[in-house]
N, C-alpha and C positions, 0 to 999 in steps of 0.2 A: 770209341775210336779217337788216338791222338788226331794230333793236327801235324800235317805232313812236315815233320823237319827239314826234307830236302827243299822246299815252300819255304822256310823261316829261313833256311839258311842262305837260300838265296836273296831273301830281299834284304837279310841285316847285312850282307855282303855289297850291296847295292849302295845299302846304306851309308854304311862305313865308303864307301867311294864317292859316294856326293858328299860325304862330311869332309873329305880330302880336298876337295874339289870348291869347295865353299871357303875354305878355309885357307885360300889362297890369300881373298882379301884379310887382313891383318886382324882388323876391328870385328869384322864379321866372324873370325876365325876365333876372336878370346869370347864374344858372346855363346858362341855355340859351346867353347870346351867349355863353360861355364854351364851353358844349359843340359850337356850330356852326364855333365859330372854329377848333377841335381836328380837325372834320371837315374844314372847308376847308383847313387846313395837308394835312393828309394829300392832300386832292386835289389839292394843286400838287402834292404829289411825283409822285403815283399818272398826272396828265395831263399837266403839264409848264405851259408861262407859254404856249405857243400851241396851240389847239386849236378845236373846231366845237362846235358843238352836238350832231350827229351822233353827234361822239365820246364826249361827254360821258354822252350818253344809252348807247350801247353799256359804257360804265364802269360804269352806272348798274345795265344788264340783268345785268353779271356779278355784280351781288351786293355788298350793302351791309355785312357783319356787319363788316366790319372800320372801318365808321364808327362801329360803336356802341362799337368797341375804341378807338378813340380818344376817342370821349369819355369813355371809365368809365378811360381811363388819366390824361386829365386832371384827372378830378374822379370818386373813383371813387366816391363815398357816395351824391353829388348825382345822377349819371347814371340811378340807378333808381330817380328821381324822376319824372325828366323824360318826355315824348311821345315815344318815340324814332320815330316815323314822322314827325312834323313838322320835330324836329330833322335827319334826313339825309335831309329833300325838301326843307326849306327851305334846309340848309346848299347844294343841286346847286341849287337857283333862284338864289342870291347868288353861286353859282360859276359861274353861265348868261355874269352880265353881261359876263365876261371873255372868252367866245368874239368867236370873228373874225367869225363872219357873223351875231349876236346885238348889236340900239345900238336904242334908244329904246324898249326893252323891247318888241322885237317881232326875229325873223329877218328878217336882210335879203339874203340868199343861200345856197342848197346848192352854190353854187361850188366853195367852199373846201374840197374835202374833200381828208383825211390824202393822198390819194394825187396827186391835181396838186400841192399844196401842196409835194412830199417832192421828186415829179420822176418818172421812171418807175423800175420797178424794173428789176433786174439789172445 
């Protein structure tokens, strides 16, 4: 059983709004796009340049500690300053827009999933 994306979607949605929100303050706002940018890199290695939403979210269920290691590897003074919940739900809501079946800030099919997309196995 996946892990409920309407669950993921909401809390990187959350996310992404306290990152907004944080981000008022100036100084607070270049450490964060610094720390999410760190997260995002890692998630293109971690998902790849084509993926679902689907996916994202199961990446999402296995566990984040290694986003917080990215950010406190980039910045490691500034990182336990920061939200770290806002930072790695907002950095997976900014990483949303790149899925295939995710365009005008809404899902636009569960088509696309890992396994038509690959072809069949064996």
């Amino acid at each position: 059983m996946g892990y409920p994306l309407d669950n993921a979607l909401y809390q990187w949605e959350e996310g992404d709004r306290r990152l907004r929100e944080l981000a008022a303050d100036r100084r607070r706002g270049a450490h964060l796009f610094r720390a999410v940018e760190a997260i995002r890199d890692e998630l293109r290695r971690r998902i790849g340049a084509t993926f679902t939403a689907s996916e994202l979210a199961e990446l999402y269920a296995e566990g984040t500690d290694w986003c917080l290691e990215a950010a406190r590897w980039t910045m490691p003074e500034e990182a336990a300053d920061l939200d770290p919940q806002a930072m790695v739900d907002g950095a997976f809501y900014l990483h949303l827009r790149g899925a295939v079946d995710y365009s005008g800030g809404r899902l636009t099919s569960t088509a696309g999933s890992s396994a038509s997309r690959r072809g069949p196995a064996g």
